[in-house]
C-alpha positions as CSV (number, residue, x, y, z in Angstrom):
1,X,59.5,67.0,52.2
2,X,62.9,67.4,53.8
3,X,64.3,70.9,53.8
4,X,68.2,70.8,52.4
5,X,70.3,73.7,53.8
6,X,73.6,74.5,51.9
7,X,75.7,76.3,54.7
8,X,79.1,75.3,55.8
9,X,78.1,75.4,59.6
10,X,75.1,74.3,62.0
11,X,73.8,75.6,65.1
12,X,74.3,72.6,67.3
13,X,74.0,72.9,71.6
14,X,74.0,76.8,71.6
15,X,77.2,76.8,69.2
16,X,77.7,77.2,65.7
17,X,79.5,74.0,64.5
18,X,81.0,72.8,60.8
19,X,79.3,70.4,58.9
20,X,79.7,67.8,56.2
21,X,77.5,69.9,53.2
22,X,80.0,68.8,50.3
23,X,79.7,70.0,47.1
24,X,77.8,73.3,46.0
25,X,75.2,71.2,44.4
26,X,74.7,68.8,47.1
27,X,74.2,69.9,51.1
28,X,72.1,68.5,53.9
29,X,69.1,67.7,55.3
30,X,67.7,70.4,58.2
31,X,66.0,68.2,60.3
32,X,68.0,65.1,60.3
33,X,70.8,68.0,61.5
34,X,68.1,69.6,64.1
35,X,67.6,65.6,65.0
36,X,71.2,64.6,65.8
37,X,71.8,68.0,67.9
38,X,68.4,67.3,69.7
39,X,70.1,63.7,70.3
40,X,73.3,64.6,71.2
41,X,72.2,67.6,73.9
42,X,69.3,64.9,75.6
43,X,71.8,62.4,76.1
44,X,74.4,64.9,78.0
45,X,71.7,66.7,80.0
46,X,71.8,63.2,81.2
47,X,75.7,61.9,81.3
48,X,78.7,64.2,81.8
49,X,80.1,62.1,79.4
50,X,79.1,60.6,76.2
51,X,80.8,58.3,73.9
52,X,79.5,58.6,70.3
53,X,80.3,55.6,68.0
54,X,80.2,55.3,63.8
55,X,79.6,52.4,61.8
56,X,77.9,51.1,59.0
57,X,75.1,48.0,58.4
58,X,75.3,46.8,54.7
59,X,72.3,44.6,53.5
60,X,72.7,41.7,51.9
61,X,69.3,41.9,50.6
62,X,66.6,44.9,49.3
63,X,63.9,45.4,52.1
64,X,60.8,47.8,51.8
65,X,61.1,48.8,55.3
66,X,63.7,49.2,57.7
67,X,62.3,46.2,60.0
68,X,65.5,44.8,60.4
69,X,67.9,47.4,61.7
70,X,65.0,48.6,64.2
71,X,64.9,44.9,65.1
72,X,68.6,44.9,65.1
73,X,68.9,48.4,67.1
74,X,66.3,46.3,69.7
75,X,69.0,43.9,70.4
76,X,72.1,46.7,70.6
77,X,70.3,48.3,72.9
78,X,69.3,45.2,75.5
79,X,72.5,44.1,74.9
80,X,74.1,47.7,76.1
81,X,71.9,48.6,78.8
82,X,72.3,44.7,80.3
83,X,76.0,45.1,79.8
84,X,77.3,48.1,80.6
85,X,74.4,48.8,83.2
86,X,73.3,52.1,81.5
87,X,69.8,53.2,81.7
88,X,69.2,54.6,78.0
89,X,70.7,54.5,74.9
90,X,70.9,57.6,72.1
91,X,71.2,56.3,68.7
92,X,70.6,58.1,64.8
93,X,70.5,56.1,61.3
94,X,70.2,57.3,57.9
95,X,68.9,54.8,55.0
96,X,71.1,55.3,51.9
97,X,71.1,53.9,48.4
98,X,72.8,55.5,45.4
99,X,74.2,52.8,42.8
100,X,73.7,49.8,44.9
101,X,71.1,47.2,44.3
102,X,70.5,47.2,48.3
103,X,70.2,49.8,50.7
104,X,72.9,50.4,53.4
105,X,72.9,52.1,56.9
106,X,75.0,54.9,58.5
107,X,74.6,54.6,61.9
108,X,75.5,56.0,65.4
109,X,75.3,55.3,69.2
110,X,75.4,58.1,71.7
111,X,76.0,55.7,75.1
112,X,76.9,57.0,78.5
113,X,80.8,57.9,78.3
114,X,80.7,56.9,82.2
115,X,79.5,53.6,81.7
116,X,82.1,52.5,78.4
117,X,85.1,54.7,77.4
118,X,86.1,52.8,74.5
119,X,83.7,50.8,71.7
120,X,85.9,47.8,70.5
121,X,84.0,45.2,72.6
122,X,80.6,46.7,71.9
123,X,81.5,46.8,68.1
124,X,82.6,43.2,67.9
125,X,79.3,42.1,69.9
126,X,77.7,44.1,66.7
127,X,79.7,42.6,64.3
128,X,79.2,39.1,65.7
129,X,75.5,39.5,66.0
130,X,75.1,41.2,62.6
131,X,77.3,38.5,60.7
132,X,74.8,35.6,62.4
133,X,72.0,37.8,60.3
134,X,73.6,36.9,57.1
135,X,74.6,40.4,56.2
136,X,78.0,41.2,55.4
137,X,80.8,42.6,58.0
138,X,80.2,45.9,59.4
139,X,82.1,48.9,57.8
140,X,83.9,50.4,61.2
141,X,85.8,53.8,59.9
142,X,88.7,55.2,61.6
143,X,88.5,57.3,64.1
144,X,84.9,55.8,64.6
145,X,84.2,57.0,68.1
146,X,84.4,60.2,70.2
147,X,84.0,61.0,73.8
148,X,81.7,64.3,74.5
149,X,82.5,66.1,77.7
150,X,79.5,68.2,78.8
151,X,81.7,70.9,80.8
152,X,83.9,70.8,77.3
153,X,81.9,72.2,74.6
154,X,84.5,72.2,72.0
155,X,84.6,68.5,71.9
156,X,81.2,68.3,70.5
157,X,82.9,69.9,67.2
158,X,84.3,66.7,65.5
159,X,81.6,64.2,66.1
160,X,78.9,66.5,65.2
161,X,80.9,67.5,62.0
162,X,81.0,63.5,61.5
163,X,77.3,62.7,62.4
164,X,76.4,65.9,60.2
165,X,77.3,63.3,57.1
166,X,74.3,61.1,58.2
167,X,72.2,64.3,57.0
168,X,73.8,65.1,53.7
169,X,71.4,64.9,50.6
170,X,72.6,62.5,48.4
171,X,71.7,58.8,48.5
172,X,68.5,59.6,50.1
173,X,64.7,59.1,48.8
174,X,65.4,55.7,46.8
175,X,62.9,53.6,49.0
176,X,59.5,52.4,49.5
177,X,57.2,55.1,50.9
178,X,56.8,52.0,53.9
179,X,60.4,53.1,54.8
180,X,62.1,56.1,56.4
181,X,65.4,58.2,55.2
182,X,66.4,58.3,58.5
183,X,65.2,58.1,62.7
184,X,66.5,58.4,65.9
185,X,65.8,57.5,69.4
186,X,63.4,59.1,71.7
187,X,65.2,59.8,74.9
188,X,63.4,62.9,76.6
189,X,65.6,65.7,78.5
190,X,66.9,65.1,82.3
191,X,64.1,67.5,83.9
192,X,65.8,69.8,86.5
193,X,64.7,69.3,89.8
């Protein structure tokens, strides 16, 4: 079982950064934290630059797996690395359902800031794509996307504090044992040669 840690900050990329634990009674999840740092440092060990990008995949049906956003994430991901020429793709999701009959998806795409600055045309690919799957419109917050600077440290602040809601306690658990709270991608570290 998951390990919920009720601090205001996290230890993300050597530096001790806020986080989105909310109420007294409610905090976040350790490793889903541990994953996104361990996410976001891979992706700029390999780019100078990152761009993360928020949104969220609403269901228009109950599933007992997460099939179809892995399916999905398939797609983003050929579509990206075709596209933008990039050779790898950082992503996190967390599985939520509180009240809802149907679960919904927080998710986030760490891409190579030198390859795309800005996400609008990405997005509406996604929206497009995910509309022809006969779920509803994606949720796109404001302020949905952040570029990382690697020699900048500071600007890893606000989207990790953002990300850090993925990992926040409530909402998760209400699914088949078949399904996951939460995954990320697998991209391994640049090895220094």
């Amino acid at each position: 079982m998951k390990r919920a840690i009720y601090s205001k900050t996290f230890e993300c990329c050597g530096r001790e950064l806020a986080i989105q634990s909310g109420k007294s009674d409610q905090g976040c999840y350790r490793e889903i934290l541990v994953a996104i740092s361990g996410q976001l440092a891979v992706m700029l060990s390999h780019h100078s630059r990152v761009l993360v990008v928020r949104f969220d995949l609403h269901m228009s049906y109950q599933t007992e797996d997460n099939k179809e956003l892995s399916r999905f994430l398939d797609k983003i991901r050929n579509h990206y690395l075709k596209r933008y020429g990039a050779k790898r793709m950082g992503y996190l999701w967390a599985r939520e359902q509180e009240k809802a009959k149907k679960q919904h998806y927080h998710v986030a795409l760490i891409l190579d800031g030198n390859r795309i600055q800005h996400p609008s045309a990405l997005l509406g690919w996604i929206s497009a794509r995910w509309e022809n799957r006969n779920h509803p419109r994606p949720f796109v917050p404001e302020n949905c996307f952040y570029n990382v600077k690697r020699a900048n440290s500071s600007s890893l602040a606000e989207p990790f504090y953002r990300l850090s809601y993925l990992a926040k306690t409530r909402g998760k658990g209400y699914r088949a044992t078949s399904a996951n709270d939460y995954s990320t991608s697998r991209v391994k570290p640049k090895l220094n040669k």
